[in-house]
C-alpha positions as CSV (number, residue, x, y, z in Angstrom):
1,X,-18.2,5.0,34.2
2,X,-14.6,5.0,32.8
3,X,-12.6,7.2,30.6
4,X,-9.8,6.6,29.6
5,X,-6.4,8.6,27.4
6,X,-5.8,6.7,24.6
7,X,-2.4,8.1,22.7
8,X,-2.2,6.3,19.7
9,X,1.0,5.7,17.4
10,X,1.1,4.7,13.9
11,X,4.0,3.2,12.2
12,X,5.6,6.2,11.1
13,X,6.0,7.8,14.4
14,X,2.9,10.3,14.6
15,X,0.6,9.8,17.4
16,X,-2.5,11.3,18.4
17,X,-4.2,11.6,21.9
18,X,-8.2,10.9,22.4
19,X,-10.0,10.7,25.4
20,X,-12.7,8.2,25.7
21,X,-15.7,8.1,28.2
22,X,-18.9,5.8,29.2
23,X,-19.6,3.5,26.3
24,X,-17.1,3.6,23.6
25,X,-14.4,3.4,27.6
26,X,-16.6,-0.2,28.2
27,X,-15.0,-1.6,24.9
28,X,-11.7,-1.2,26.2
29,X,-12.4,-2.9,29.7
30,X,-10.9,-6.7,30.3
31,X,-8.3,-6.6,27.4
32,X,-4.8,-7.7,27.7
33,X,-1.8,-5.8,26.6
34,X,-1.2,-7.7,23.3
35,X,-4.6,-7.9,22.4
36,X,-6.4,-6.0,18.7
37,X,-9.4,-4.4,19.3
38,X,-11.6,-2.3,16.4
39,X,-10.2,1.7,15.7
40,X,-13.7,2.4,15.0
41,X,-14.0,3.9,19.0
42,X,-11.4,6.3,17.6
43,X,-12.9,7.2,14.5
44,X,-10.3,5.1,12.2
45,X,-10.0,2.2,10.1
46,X,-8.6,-0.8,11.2
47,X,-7.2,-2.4,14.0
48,X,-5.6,-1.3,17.1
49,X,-3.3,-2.8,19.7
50,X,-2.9,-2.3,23.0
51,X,1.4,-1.8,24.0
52,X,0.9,-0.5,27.7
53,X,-0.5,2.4,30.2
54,X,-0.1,3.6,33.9
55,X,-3.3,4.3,36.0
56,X,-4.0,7.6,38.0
57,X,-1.1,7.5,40.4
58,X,1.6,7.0,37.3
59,X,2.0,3.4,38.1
60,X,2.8,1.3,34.8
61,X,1.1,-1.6,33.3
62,X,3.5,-4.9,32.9
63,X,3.0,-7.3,30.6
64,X,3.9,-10.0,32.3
65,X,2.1,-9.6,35.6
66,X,-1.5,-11.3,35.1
67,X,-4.1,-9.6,36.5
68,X,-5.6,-6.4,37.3
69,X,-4.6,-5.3,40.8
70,X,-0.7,-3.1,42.3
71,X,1.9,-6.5,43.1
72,X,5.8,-5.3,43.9
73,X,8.1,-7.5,41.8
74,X,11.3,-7.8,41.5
75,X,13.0,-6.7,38.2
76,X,16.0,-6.2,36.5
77,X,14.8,-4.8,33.5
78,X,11.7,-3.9,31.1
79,X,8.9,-1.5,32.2
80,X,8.5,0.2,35.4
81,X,12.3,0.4,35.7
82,X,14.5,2.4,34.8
83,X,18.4,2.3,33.6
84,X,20.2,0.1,36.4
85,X,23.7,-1.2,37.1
86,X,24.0,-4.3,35.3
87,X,22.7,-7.4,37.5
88,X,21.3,-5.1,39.7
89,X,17.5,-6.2,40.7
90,X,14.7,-4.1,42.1
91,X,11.7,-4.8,43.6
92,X,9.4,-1.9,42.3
93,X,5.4,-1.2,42.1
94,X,3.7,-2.4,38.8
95,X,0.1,-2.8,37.5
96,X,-1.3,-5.9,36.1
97,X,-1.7,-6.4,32.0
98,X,-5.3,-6.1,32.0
99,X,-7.4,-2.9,31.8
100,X,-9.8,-2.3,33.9
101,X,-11.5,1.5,35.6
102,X,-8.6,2.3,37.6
103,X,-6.2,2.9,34.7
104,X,-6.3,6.5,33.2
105,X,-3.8,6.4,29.9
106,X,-3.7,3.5,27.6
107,X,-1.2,3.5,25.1
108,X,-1.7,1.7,21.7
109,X,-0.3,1.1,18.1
110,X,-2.3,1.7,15.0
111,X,-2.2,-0.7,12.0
112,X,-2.7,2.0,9.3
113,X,-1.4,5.8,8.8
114,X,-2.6,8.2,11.1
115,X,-4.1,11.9,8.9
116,X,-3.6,14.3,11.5
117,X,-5.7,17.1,8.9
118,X,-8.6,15.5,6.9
119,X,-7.4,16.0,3.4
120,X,-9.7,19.5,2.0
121,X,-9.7,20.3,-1.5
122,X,-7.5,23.0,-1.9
123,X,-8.7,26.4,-3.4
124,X,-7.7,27.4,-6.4
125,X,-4.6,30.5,-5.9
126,X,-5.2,33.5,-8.0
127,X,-2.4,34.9,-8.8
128,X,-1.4,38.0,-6.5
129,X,-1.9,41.5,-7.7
130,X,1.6,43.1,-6.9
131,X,1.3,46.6,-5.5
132,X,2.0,49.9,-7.7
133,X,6.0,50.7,-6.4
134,X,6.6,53.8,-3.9
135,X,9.3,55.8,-5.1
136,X,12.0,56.4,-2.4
137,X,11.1,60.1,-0.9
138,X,13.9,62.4,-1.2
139,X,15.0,63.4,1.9
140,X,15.8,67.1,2.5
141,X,19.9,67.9,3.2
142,X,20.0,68.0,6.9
143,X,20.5,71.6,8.1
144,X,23.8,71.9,10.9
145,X,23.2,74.1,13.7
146,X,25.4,77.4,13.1
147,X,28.1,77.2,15.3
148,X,28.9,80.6,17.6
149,X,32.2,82.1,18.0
150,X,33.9,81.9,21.3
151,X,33.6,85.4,23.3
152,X,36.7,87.3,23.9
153,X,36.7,89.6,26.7
């Protein structure tokens, strides 16, 4: 039984997070990064596309890597590395491009603008009733302590 994070970004730059579990997860299993799928799982309209994830441990999903399983490659640059020395290469842990149970966040683009708020009719505002005005209370001259004259002996 899978589940899945899903953060999805539309073109604007808002994203949302979902999580996904049992049967709308099994839609998601055996796609490639690149690949559309439906935004209907996520309750939108429209088309989805898969750009990436990582799996429990943190470990990212490559593009380029076929398959599902861990491989070390070596890198100089792209995903699962990151800023280097220039032709510095690295041989570092990545995940394959396909999704399958062991990945935990998925990480897609969405075709269409994402409504964070379902649009509500808004009320009507009734103008506010403004409150009567408190005069300023006058405040009573402050009274000084009397003063007592030094004792001569």
């Amino acid at each position: 039984m899978p589940s899945f994070k899903l953060t999805v970004s539309d073109q604007k730059g808002k994203s949302i997070s979902r999580e996904l579990k049992d049967n709308d997860a099994n839609v998601l299993l055996g796609l490639q990064i690149g690949q559309e799928t439906d935004a209907s799982i996520l309750g939108l309209q429209g088309k989805i596309k898969i750009t990436g994830g990582s799996d429990k441990s943190g470990v990212a999903m490559r593009g380029d890597v076929a398959g599902v399983p861990r491989k070390r490659i070596l890198i100089s640059k792209g995903v699962g590395l990151q800023d280097v020395k220039k032709g510095l290469r690295k041989r570092k842990l990545v995940r394959g491009n396909i999704i399958s149970e062991e990945i935990y966040q998925i990480n897609c683009k969405y075709d269409g603008k994402i409504d964070l708020e379902p649009k509500k009719e808004a009320p009507k505002k009734e103008p506010k009733k403004e409150a009567p005005k408190e005069e300023p209370k006058k405040e009573a001259p402050k009274k000084e302590a009397k003063k007592e004259a030094p004792k001569k002996e």
